[in-house]
C-alpha positions as CSV (number, residue, x, y, z in Angstrom):
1,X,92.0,85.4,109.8
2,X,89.6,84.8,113.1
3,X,87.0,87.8,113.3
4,X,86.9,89.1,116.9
5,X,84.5,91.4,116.3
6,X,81.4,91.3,119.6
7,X,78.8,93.8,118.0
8,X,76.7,94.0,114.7
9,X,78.7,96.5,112.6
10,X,76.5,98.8,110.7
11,X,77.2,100.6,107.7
12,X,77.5,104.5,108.0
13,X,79.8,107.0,106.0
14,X,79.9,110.1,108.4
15,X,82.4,113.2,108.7
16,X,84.7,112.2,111.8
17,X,88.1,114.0,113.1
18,X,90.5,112.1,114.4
19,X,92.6,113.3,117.2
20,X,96.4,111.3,117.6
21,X,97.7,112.2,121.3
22,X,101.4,110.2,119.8
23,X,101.1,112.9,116.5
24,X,99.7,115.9,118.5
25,X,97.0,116.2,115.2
26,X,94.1,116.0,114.1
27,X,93.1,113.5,111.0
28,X,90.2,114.1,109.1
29,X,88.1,110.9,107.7
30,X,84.9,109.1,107.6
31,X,83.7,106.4,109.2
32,X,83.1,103.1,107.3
33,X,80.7,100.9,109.4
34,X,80.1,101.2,113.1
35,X,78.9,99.0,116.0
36,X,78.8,99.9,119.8
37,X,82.1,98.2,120.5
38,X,83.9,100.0,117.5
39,X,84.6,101.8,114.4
40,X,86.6,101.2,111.3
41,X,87.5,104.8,109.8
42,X,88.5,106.0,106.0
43,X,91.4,109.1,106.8
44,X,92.9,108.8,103.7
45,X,96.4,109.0,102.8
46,X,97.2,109.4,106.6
47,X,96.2,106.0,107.4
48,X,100.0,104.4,107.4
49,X,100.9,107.0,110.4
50,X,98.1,105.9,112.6
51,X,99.3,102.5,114.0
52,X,98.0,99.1,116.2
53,X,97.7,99.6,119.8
54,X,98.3,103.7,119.4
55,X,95.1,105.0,121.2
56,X,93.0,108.2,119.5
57,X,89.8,109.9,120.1
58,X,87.2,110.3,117.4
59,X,84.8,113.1,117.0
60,X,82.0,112.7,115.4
61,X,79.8,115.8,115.0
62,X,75.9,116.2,115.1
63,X,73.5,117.7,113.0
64,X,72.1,120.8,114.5
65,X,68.6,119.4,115.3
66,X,70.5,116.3,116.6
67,X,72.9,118.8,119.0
68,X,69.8,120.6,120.0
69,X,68.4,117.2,121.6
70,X,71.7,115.5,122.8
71,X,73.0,119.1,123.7
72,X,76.5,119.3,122.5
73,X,77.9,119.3,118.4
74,X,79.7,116.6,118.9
75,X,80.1,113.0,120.4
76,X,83.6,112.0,121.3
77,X,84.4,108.4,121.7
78,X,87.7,107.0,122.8
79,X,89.5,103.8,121.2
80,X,92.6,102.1,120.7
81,X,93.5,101.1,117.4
82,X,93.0,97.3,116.7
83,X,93.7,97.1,112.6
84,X,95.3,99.2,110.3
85,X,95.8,98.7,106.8
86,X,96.1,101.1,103.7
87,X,92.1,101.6,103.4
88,X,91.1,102.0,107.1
89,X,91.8,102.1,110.4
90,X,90.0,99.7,113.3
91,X,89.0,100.9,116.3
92,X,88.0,99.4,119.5
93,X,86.4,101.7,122.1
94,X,87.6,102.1,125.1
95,X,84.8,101.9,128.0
96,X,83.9,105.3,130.0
C-alpha cells in the first residue's frame, strides 16, 4: 500500500467529538497522531459506521488556559474521511 500522507504526523492521544452530518450524531474518540493535513481518530466500536469519502467535523476541545489565549473551548476542523478500518478512522482536512 502507497502512503499518501503530505505532513509529519505526530503522535497525540486527545479527547475529540466527532460530529457525522450522514448520522446526524456525535461520536466520541481520541485522536491517534496528527499532522496539519490530517487526523487518524480511535471512536471505538462506532468506527464501522463512519465510512470513506463521508465528510465529518472534529472538535477538539482546549484546556482552559489554552481557551483563555485562543479564546474559544474548542477548535473545530473539518475533513473527509480517507481510511477506515476497525481501529481508526483517517481524516483529511478540508481547507478553510
Amino acid at each position: 500500500m502507497s502512503e499518501k500522507r503530505y505532513s509529519k504526523r505526530e503522535d497525540l492521544s486527545w479527547p475529540v467529538s466527532v460530529w457525522s452530518p450522514k448520522h446526524q450524531r456525535f461520536f466520541n474518540g481520541k485522536s491517534v497522531n496528527i499532522s496539519t493535513g490530517g487526523v487518524c481518530l480511535s471512536v471505538g466500536s462506532m468506527t464501522y459506521l463512519i465510512k470513506v469519502g463521508e465528510d465529518i467535523e472534529i472538535n477538539f476541545p482546549r484546556t482552559a488556559r489554552l481557551a483563555e489565549i485562543k479564546g474559544g473551548y474548542s477548535r473545530i476542523k473539518t475533513g473527509t474521511v480517507v481510511r477506515s478500518n476497525e481501529e481508526c478512522i483517517a481524516i483529511k482536512f478540508i481547507e478553510s
